[in-house]
C-alpha positions as CSV (number, residue, x, y, z in Angstrom):
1,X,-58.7,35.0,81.9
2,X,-56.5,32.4,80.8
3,X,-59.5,30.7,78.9
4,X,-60.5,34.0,77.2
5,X,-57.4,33.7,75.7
6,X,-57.2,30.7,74.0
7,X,-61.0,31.5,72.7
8,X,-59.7,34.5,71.2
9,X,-56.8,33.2,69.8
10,X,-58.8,30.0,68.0
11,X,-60.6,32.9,66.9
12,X,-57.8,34.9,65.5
13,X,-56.2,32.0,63.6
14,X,-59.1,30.4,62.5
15,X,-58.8,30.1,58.6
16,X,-61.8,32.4,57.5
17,X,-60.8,35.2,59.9
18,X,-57.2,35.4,58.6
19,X,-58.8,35.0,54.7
20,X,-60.8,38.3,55.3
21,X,-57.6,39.7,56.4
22,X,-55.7,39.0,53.5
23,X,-58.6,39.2,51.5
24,X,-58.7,43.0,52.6
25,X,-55.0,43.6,52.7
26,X,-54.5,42.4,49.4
27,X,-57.5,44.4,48.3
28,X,-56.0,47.1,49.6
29,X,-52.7,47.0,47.9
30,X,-54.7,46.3,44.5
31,X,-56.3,48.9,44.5
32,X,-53.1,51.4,44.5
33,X,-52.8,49.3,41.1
34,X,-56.0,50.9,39.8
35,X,-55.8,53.7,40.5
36,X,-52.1,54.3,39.2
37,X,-53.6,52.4,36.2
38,X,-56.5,55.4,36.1
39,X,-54.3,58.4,36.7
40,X,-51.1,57.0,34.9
41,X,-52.4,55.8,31.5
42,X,-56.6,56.2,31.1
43,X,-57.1,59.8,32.5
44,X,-53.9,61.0,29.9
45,X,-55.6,59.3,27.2
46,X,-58.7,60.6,27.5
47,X,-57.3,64.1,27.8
48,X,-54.8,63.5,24.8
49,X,-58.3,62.7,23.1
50,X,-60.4,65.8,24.1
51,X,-57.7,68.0,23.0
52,X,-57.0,69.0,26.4
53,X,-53.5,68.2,26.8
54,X,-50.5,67.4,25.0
55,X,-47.6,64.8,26.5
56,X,-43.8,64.1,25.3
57,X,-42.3,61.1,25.7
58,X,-40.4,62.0,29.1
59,X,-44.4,62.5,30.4
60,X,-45.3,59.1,29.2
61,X,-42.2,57.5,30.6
62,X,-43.2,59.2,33.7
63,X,-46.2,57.3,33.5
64,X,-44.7,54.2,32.8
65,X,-42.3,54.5,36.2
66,X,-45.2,55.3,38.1
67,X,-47.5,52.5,37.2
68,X,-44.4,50.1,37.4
69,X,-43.8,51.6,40.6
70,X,-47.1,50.3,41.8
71,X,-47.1,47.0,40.7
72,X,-43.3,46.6,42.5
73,X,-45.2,47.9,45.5
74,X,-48.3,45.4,45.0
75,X,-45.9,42.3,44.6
76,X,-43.9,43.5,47.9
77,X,-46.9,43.9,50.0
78,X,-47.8,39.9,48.5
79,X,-44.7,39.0,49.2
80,X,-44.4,39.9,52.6
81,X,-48.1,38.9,53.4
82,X,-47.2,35.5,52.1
83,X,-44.1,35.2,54.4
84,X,-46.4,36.6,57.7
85,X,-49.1,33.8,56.9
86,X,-46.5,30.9,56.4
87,X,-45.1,32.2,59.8
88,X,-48.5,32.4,61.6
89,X,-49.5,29.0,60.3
90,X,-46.0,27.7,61.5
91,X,-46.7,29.2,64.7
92,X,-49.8,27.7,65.1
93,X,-49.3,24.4,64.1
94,X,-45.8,23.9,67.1
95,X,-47.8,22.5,69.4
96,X,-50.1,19.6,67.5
97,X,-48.6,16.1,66.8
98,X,-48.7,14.7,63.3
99,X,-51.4,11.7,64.0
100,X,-49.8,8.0,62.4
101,X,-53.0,7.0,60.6
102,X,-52.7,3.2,60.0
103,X,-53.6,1.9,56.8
104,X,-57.1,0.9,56.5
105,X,-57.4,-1.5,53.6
106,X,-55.1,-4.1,52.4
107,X,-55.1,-5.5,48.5
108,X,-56.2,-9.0,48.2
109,X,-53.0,-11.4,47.2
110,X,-55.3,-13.0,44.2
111,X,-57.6,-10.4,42.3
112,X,-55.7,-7.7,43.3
113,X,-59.0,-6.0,44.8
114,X,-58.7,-3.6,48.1
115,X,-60.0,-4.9,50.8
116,X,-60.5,-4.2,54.9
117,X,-57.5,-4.7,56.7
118,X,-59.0,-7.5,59.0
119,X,-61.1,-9.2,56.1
120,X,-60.7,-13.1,56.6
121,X,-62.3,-13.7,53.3
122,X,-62.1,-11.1,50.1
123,X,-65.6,-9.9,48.9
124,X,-64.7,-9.6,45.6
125,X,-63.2,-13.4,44.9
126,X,-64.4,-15.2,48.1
127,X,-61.5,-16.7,48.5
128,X,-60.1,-16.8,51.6
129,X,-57.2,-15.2,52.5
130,X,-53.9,-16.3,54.5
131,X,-54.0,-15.1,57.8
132,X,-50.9,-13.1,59.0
């Protein structure tokens, strides 16, 4: 049981899973963008155009606070969704060491090239070089 676990868990937190869930959360929340945009703004236009209906300016700014209204929702839902995935990565990252990588090359003392750490002799000058 244990072991199923841990499977589902590298599953969970693996990076493309929680993409798709952002991916879809975010989605979500865009889309409450659109359609405000839709209802808010393009559907009075087009029925200010057909002759259908006529708005006053306490309409329009009705519009305006609605659509604003969205957006403020839109950036919340980010904002929190940032904050949940910087947790989660947090989280997942408390039990790995950092690894000390040692360097791997070294620059040679008379042209300056880079060279192997535990070259005797530099393969760009030929000269050889001081042992330390």
């Amino acid at each position: 049981m244990k072991k199923f676990l841990e499977e589902f868990k590298s599953f969970a937190l693996r990076g493309n899973v929680m993409d798709m869930a952002v991916g879809v959360i975010i989605g979500g929340a865009f889309s409450g963008i659109v359609t405000s945009l839709t209802d808010n703004f393009i559907n009075p236009i087009l029925k200010t155009v057909t002759g259908g209906a006529h708005y006053t300016w306490a309409d329009i700014a009705g519009f305006a606070s609605s659509f604003i209204s969205s957006v403020v929702n839109f950036i919340i839902m980010a904002f929190i969704l940032f904050c949940l995935m910087k947790a989660i990565n947090t989280a997942a990252n408390l039990g790995k060491k950092k690894e000390n990588t040692a360097p791997t090359t070294k620059i040679c003392p008379f042209c300056k090239s880079e060279i192997p750490i535990d070259a005797v002799k530099c393969a760009h000058c030929t000269t050889e070089l001081p042992q330390e």
